[in-house]
Wavefront OBJ file of the C-alpha trace (Angstrom):
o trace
v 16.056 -3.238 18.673
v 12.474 -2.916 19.586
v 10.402 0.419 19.215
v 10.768 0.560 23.432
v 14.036 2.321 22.137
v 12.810 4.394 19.481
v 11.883 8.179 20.359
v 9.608 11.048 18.848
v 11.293 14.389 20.569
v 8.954 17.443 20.455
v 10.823 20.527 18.281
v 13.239 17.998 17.126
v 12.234 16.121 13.095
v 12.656 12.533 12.915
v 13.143 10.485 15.012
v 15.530 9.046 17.438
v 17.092 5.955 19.328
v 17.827 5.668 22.992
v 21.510 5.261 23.311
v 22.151 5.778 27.542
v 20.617 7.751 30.534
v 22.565 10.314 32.156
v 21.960 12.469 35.060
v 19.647 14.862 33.817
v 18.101 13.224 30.990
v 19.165 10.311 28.146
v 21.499 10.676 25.088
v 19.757 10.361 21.619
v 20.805 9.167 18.046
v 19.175 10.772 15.216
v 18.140 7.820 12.681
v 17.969 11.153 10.154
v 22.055 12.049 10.348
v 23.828 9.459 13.014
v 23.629 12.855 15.269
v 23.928 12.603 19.212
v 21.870 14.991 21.364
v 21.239 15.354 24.786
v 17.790 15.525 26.265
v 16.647 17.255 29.300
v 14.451 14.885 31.374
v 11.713 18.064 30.581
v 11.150 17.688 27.314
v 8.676 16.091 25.317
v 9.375 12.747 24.341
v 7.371 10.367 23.639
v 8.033 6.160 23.292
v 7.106 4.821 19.530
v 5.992 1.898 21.604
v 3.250 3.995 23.777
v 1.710 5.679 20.926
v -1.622 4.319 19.369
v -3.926 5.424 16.566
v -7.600 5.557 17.763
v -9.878 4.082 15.410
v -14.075 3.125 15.617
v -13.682 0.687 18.362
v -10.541 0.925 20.288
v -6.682 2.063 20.001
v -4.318 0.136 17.925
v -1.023 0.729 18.611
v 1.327 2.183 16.539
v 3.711 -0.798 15.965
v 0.401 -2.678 14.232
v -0.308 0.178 12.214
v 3.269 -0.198 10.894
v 2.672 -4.029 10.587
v -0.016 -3.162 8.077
v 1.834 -0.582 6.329
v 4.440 -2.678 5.885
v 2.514 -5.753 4.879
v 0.721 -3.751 2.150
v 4.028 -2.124 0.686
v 5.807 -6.006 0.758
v 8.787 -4.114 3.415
v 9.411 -1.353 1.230
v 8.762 2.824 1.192
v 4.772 3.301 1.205
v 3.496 4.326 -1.577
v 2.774 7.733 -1.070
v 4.594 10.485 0.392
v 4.089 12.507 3.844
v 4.068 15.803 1.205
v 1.268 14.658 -0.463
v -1.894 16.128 -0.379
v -4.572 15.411 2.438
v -7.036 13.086 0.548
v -4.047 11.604 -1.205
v -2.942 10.832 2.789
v -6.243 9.943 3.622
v -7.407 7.727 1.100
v -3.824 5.482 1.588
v -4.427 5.474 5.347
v -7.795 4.228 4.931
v -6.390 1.692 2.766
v -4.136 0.449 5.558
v -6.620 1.021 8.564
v -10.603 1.057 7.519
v -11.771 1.641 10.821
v -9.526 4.853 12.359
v -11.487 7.520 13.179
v -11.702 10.449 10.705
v -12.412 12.713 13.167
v -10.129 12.236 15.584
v -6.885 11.291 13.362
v -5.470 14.387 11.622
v -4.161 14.484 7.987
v -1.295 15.776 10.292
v -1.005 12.458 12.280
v -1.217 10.460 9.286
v 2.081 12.011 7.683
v 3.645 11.792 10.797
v 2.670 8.022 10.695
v 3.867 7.720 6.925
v 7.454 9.897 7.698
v 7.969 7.648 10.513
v 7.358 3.874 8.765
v 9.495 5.104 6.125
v 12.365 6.524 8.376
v 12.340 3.342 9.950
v 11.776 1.483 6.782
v 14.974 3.207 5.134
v 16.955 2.075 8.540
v 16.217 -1.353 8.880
v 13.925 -1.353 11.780
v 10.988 -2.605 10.417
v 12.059 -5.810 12.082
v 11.441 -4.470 15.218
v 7.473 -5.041 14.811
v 7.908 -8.378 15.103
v 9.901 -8.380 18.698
v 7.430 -6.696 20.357
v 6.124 -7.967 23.004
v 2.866 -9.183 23.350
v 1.353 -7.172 26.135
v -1.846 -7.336 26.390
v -3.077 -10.602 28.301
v -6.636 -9.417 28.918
v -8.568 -10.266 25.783
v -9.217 -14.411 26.078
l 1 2 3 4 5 6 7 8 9 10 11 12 13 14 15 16 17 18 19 20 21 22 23 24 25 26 27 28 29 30 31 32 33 34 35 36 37 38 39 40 41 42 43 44 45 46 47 48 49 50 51 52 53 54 55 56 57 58 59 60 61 62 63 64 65 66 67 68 69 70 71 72 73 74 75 76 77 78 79 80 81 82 83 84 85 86 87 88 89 90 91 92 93 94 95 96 97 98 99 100 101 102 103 104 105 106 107 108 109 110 111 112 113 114 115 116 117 118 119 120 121 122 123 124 125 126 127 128 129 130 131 132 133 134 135 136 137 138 139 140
């Protein structure tokens, strides 16, 4: 399973994989309890895949920020937890990605980032990383 599959829902913690469309929206699995939802075609939900990080000089998207977190913590949990405290968050991030911009990633992003590699971490999708795709043709 790639992260094409794997959803952030607005209002809804954790996060979730595609299981089928329907009429009116898509069916979701919570990776937190196995739960099934249903999900209006209205609400907020966003791809893991389309997400990126900004940093100095460009975006990097999310899937190689998780390459580095994972890379740094050998596959396992990261090292610090989302409830830690903001320079505690900060300090680790900037450990895994020198160059993201402090002013436009939040401490809030960042345990976001941190709750998400370690849900996926705890589920065994970290493999996903490596199926991506590789996209983008344009830099030769």
């Amino acid at each position: 399973m790639s992260l094409e599959n794997i959803l952030s829902i607005a209002e809804k913690p954790g996060l979730f994989k595609l299981v089928t469309q329907t009429r009116g929206g898509f069916i979701a699995e919570s990776l937190l309890d196995g739960k099934r939802i249903s999900v209006n075609i209205r609400s907020n939900v966003s791809l893991l895949s389309e997400i990126a990080v900004y940093t100095l000089t460009e975006e990097k998207p999310l899937r190689e920020v998780f390459a580095k977190i994972k890379e740094k913590e050998n596959g396992g949990e990261t090292s610090v937890s989302h409830k830690d405290s903001k320079d505690a968050l900060e300090e680790y991030f900037f450990n895994v990605l020198p160059d993201y911009d402090e002013d436009r990633v939040y401490a809030s992003d960042i345990k976001k980032i941190i709750k998400w590699y370690n849900l996926l971490q705890k589920n065994d999708l970290l493999d996903a990383l490596e199926e991506a795709p590789e996209t983008n043709q344009e830099e030769e």
